[in-house]
N, CA, C and O atoms as a MOPAC input file, in Angstrom:
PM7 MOZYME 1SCF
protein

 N    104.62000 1    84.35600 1    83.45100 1
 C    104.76100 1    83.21200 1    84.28600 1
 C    103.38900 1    82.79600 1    84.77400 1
 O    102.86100 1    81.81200 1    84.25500 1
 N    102.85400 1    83.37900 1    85.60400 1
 C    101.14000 1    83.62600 1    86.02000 1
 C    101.18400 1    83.09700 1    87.17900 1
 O    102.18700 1    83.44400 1    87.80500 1
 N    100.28800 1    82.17500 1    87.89200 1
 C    100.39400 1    81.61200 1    89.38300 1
 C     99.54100 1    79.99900 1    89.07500 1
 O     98.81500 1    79.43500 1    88.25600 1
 N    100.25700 1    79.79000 1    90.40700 1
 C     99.52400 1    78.48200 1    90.43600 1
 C     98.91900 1    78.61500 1    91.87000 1
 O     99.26800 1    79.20900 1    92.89100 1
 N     97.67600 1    77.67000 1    91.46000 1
 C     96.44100 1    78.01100 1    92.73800 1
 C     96.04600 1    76.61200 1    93.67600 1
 O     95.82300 1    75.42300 1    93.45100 1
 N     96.10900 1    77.58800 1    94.95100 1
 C     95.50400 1    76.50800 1    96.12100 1
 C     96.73600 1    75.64500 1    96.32200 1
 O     96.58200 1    74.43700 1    96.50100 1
 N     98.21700 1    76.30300 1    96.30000 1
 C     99.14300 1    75.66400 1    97.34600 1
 C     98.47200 1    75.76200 1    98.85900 1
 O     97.60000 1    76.44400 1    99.39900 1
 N     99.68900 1    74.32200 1    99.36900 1
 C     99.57600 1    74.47100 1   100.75500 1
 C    101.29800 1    74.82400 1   100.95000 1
 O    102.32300 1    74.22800 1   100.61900 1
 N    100.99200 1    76.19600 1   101.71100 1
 C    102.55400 1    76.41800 1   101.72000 1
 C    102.57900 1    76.39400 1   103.39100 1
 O    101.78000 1    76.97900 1   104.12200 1
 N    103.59300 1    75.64600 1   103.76000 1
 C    103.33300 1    75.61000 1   106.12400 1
 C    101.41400 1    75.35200 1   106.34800 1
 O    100.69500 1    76.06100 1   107.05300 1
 N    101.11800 1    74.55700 1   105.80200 1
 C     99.73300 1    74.52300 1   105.69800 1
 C     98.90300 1    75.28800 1   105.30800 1
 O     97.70200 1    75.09200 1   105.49700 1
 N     99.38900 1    76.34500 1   104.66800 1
 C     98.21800 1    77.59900 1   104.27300 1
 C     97.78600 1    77.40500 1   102.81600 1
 O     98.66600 1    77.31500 1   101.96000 1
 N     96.85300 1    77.35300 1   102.57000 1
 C     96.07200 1    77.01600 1   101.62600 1
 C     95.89600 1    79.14600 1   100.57900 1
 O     95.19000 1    80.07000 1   100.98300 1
 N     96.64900 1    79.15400 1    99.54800 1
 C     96.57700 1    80.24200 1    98.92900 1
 C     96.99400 1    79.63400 1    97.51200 1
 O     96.76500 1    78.58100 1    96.91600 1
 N     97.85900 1    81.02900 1    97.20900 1
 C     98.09500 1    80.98600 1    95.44000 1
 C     99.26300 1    81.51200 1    95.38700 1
 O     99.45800 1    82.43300 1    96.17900 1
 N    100.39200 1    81.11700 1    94.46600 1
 C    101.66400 1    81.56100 1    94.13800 1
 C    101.27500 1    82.40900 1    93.16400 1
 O    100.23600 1    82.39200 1    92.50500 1
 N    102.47100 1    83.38400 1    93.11400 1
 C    102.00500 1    84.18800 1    91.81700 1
 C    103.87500 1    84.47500 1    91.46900 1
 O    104.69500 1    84.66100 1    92.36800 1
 N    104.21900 1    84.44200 1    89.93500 1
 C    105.29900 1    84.83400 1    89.92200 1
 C    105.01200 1    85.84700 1    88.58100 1
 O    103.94100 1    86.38800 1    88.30200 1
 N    106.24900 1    85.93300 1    87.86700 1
 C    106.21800 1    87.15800 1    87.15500 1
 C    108.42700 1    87.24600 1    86.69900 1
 O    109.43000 1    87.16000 1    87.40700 1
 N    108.24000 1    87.40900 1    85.50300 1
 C    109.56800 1    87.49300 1    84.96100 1
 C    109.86500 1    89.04100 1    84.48500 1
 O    109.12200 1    89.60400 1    83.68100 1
 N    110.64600 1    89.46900 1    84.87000 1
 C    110.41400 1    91.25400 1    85.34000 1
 C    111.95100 1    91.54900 1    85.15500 1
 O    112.27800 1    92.48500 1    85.88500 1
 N    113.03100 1    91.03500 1    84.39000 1
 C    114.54200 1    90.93700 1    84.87700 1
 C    115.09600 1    92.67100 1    85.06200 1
 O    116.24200 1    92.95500 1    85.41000 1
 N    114.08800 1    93.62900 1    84.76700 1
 C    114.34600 1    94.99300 1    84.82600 1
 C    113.98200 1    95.78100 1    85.66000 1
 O    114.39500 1    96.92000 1    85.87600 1
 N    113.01300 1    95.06600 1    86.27300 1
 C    112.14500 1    95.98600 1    87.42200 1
 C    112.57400 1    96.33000 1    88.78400 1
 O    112.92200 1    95.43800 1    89.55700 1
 N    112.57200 1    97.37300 1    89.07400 1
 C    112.85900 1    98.17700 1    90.46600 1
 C    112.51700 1    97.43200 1    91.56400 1
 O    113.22000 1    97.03900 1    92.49600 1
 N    111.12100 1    97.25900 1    91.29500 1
 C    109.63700 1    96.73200 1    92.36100 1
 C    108.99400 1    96.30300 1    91.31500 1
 O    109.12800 1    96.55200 1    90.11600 1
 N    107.79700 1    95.17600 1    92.28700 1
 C    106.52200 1    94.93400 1    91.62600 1
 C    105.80000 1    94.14200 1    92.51200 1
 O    106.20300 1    93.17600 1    93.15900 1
 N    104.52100 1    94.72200 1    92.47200 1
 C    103.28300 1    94.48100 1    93.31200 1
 C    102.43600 1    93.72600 1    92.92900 1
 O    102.57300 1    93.31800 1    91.77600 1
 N    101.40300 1    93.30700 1    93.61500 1
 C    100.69100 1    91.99000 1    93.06200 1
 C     98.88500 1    93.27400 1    93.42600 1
 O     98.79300 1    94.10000 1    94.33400 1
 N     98.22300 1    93.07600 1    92.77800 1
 C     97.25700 1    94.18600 1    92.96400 1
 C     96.07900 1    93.15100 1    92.27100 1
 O     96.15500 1    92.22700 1    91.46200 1
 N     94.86200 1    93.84500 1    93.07300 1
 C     93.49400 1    93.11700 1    92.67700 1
 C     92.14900 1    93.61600 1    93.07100 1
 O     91.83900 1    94.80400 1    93.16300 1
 N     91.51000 1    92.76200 1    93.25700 1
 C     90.09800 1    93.38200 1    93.86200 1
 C     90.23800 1    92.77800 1    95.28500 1
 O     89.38200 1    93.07600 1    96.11800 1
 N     91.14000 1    92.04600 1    95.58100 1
 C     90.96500 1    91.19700 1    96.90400 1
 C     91.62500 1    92.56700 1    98.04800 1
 O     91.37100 1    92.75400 1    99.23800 1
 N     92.69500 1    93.49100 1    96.93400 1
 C     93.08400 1    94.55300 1    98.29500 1
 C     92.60000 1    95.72500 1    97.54900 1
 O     93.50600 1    96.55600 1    97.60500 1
 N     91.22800 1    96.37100 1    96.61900 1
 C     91.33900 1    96.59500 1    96.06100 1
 C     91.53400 1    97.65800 1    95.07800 1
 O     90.74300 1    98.58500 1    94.90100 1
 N     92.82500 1    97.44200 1    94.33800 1
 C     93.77800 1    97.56400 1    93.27200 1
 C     94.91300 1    98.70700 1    94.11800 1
 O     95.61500 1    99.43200 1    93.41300 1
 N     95.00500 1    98.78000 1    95.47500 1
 C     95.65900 1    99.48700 1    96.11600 1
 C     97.37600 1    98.93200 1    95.15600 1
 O     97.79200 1    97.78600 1    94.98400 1
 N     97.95600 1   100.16600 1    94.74700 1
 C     99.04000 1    99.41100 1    93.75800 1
 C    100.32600 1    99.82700 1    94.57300 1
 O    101.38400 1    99.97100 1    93.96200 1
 N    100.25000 1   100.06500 1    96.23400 1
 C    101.57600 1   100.17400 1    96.96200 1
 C    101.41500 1    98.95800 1    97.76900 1
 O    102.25700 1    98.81300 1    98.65600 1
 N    100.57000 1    98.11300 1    97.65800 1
 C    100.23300 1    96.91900 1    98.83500 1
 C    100.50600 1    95.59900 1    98.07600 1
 O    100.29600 1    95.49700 1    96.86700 1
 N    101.04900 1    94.45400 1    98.95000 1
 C    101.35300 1    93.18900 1    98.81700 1
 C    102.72800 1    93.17300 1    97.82800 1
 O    102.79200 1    92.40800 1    96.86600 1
 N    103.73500 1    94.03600 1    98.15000 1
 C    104.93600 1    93.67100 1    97.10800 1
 C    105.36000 1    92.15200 1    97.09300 1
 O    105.32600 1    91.38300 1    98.05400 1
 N    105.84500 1    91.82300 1    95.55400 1
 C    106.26800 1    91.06600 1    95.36100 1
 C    107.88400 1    90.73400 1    95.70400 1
 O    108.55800 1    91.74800 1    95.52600 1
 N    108.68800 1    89.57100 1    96.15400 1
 C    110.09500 1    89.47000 1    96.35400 1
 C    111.03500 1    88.88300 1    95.11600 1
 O    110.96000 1    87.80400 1    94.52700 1
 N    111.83200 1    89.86000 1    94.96500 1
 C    112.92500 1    88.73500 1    93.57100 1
 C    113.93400 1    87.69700 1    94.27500 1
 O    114.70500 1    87.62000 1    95.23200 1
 N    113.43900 1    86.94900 1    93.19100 1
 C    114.40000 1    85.48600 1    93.23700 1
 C    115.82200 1    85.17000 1    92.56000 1
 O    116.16700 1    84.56000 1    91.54700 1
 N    116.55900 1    85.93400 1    93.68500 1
 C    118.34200 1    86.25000 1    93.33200 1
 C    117.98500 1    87.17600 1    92.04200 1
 O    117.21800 1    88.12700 1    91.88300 1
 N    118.79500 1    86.54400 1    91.27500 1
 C    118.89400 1    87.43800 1    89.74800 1
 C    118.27000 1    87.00500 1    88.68700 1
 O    118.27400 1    87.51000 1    87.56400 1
 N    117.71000 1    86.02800 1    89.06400 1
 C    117.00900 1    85.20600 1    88.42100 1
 C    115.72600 1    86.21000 1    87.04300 1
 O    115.46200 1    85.73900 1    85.93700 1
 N    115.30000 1    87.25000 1    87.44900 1
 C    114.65300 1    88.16300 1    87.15800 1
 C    113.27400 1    88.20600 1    87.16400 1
 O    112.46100 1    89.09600 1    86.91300 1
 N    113.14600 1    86.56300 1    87.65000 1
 C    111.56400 1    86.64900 1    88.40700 1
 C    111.21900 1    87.19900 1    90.04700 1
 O    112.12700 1    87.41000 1    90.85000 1
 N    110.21900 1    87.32600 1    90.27400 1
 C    109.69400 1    88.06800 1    91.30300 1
 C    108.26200 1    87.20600 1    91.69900 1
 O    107.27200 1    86.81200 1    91.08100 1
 N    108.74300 1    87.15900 1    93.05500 1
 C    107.08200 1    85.55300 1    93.54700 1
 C    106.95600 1    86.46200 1    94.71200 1
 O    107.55800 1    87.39800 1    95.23900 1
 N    105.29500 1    85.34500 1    94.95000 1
 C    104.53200 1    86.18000 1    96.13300 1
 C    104.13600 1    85.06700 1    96.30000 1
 O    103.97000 1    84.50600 1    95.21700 1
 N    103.76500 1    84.12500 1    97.60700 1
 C    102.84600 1    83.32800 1    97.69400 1
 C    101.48800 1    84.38000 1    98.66600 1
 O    101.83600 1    85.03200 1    99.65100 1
 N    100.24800 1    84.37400 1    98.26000 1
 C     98.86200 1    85.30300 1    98.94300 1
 C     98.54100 1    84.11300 1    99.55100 1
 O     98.82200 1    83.02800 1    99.04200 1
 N     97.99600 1    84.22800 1   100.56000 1
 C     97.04800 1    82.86700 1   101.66800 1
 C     95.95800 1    83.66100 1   101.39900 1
 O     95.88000 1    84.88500 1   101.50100 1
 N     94.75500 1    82.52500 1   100.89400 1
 C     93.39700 1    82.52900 1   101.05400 1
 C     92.89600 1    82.67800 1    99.85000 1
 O     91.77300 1    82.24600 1    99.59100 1
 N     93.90000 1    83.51700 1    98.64200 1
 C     93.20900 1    83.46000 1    97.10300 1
 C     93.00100 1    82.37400 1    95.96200 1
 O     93.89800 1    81.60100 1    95.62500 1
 N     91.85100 1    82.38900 1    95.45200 1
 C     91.86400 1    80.67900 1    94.79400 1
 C     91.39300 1    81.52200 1    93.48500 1
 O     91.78100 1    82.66500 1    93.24700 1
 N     90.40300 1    80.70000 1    92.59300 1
 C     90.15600 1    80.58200 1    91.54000 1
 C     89.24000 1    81.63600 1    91.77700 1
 O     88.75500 1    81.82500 1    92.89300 1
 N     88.86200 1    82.64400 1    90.34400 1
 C     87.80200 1    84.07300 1    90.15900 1
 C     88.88000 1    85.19800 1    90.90900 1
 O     88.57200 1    86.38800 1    90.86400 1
 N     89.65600 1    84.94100 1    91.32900 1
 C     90.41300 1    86.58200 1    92.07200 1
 C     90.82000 1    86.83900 1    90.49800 1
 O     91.12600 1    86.02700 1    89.62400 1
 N     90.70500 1    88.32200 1    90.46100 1
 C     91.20700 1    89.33200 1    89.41200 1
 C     92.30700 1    89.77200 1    89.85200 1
 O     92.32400 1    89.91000 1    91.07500 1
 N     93.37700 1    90.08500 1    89.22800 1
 C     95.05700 1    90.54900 1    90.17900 1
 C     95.47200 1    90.74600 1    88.45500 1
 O     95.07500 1    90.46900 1    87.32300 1
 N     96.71800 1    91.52800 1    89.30600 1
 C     97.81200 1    92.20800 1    87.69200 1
 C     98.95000 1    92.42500 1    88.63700 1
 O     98.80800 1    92.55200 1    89.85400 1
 N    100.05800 1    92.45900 1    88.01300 1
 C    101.24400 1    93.03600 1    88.65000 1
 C    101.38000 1    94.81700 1    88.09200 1
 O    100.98700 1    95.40800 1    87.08600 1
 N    101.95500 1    95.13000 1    89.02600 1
 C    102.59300 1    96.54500 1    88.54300 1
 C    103.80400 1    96.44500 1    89.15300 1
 O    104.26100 1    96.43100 1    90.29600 1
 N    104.23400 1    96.36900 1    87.85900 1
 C    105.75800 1    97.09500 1    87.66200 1
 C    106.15800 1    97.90900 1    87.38200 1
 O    105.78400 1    98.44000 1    86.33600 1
 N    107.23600 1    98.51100 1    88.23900 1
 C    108.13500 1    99.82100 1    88.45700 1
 C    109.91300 1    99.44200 1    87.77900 1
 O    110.79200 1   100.30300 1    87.83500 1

C-alpha cells in the first residue's frame, strides 16, 4: 500500500502509512525517526478489511520506516 505524505489530519501536518497484512496478529511502523525500536508506534486494523493504518505527525519526505509484522 505504502503512505501518503504531508496530510493535514485535525491540522497536523504528518504522513499516513497503511499496509495490507489480512493475516497479521500486529504490526508496527518502525524507522530511524524512533529508531527501529520494533515494539513502538503500532499500527491499527481497518475492520477486516486486512489493512492496517497509522497516521505519524511530523514525518515527511527522506524518513526511512518498514513495517513489522507479527
Amino acid at each position: 500500500m505504502g503512505q501518503r505524505t504531508y496530510l493535514y489530519v485535525h491540522g497536523v501536518k504528518g504522513t499516513h502509512f497503511a499496509v495490507w497484512a489480512p493475516n497479521a496478529k500486529a504490526v508496527h511502523l518502525i524507522g530511524d525517526f524512533n529508531y527501529w525500536a520494533s515494539s513502538e508506534h503500532p499500527m491499527e486494523p481497518m475492520g477486516g478489511s486486512g489493512i492496517w493504518a497509522r497516521f505519524e505527525p511530523g514525518l515527511g519526505p527522506g524518513t526511512l520506516y518498514k513495517y513489522r509484522i507479527t
